[in-house]
N, C-alpha and C positions, 0 to 999 in steps of 0.2 A: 399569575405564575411568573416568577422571574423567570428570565435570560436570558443568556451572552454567546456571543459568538468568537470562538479564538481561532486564529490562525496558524498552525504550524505546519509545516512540511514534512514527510516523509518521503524516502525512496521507495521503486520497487522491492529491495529484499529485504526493508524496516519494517515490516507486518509485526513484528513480535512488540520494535518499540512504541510503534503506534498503539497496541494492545496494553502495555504498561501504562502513557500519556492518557489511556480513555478511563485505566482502572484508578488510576491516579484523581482524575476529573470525580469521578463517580465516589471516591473515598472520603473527596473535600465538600460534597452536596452537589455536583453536577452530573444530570446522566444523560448521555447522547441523545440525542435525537433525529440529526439527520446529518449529511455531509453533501455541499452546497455542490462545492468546485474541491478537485485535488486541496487539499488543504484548508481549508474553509470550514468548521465543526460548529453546528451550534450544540446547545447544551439548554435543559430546563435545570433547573432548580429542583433538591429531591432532597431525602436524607441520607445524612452521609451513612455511608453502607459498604462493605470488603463484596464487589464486586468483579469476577474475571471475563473481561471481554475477550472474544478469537474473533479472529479473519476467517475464513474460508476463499480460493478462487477455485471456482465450479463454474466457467460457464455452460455446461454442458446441462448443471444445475437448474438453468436460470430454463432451459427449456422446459422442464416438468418443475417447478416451482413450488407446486403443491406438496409433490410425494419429497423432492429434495429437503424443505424446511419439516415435514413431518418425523423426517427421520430424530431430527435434531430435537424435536419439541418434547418426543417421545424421552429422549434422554434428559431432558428437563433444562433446555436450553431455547432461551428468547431470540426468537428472528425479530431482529431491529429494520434493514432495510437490505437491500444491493445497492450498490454504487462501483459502476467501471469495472462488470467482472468481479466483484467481492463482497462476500456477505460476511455481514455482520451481528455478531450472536455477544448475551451475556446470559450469564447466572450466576446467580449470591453465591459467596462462598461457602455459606451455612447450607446449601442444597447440596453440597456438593459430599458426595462418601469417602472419597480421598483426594489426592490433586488430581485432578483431569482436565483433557483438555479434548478438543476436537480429534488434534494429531494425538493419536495412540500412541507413536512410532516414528521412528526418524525414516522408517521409508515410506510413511504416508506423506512424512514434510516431505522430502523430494520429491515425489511425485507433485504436490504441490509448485513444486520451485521449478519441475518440468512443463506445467501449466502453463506457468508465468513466462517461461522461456518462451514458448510458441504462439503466446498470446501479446505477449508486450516487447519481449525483448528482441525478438526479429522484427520487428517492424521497427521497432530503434536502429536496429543495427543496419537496414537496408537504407533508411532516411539518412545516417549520419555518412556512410560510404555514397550513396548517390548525391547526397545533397550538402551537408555539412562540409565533408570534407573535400570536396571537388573545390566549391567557395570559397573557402579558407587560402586555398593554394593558388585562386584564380584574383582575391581579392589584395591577396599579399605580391601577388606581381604586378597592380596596377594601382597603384600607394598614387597616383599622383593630386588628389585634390581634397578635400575634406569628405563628400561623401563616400570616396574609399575608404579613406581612413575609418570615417567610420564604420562602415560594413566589414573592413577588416576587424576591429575588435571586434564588434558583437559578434560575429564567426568564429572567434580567438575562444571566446566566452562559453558560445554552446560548444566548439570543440571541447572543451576543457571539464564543462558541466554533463555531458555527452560520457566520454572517457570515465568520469569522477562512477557514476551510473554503473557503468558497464564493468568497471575495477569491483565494485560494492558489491554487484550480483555475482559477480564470479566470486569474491570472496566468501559468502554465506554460499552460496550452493559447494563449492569447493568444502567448510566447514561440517555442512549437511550432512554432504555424502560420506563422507571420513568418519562420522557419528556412531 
């Protein structure tokens, strides 16, 4: 059986485009298989087929595992694996009775994006206030030799990558919630 492994990246609030990139994969003869590292996908070889993949983050889920993915299988949805907090589900689009999706409802996505919130994004936001940005500020007033320098950029960088993060999620749950 071929296959390949691609690399791409998503953010925390890109669940939907990651979802597109795997329905995408699965369209052209590729279908998940597992997911390594943050952004690391491999893929087997398959026929190509109008597949929709969803995210789910439940970790609450991951505790009863059993009854959590039963619910899903019940509605005629494939538990693929977890990874980091998030499960991963597909079904053919030919199973499907109309469009559906996991979220019924823009207040199930929120409540979702409230998950994320207290599962990922504080803990972002406490590292980038106690650690990030203390450094940045400590590393930019002591410029004097090349190892500053360099610690000064790469600090400049996760600032910058940091913030990029924190703007993104606030803009879809900002969107979300408006919904």
């Amino acid at each position: 059986m071929r296959k390949k492994i691609m690399v791409r990246f998503f953010t925390i609030p890109e669940y939907e485009r990651e979802c597109l990139f795997l329905q995408e994969q699965h369209r052209q003869g590729w279908k998940l298989v597992s997911v390594y590292f943050p952004g690391i996908y491999r893929f087997e070889a398959c026929e190509p087929e109008e597949v929709v993949y969803q995210l789910d983050f439940n970790e609450e889920g991951r505790k009863e595992l059993h009854s959590y993915v039963q619910i899903f299988r019940d509605c005629g949805w494939e538990y693929l694996f977890s990874f980091m907090g998030y499960t991963y589900f597909r079904k053919p689009v030919k199973a499907m009775q109309q469009e559906e999706g996991i979220f019924c409802d823009d207040a199930s996505r929120l409540d979702m994006m409230r998950r994320v919130f207290k599962s990922r994004m504080i803990p972002l936001v406490m590292l980038f206030v106690l650690v990030i940005l203390p450094q940045t500020f400590l590393q930019a007033s002591q410029r004097d030799g090349s190892l500053h320098s360099f610690l000064f950029y790469t600090y400049v960088v996760l600032f910058a990558f940091y913030l990029y993060i924190f703007v993104r999620f606030f803009l879809h749950y900002r969107r979300v919630s408006r919904q």
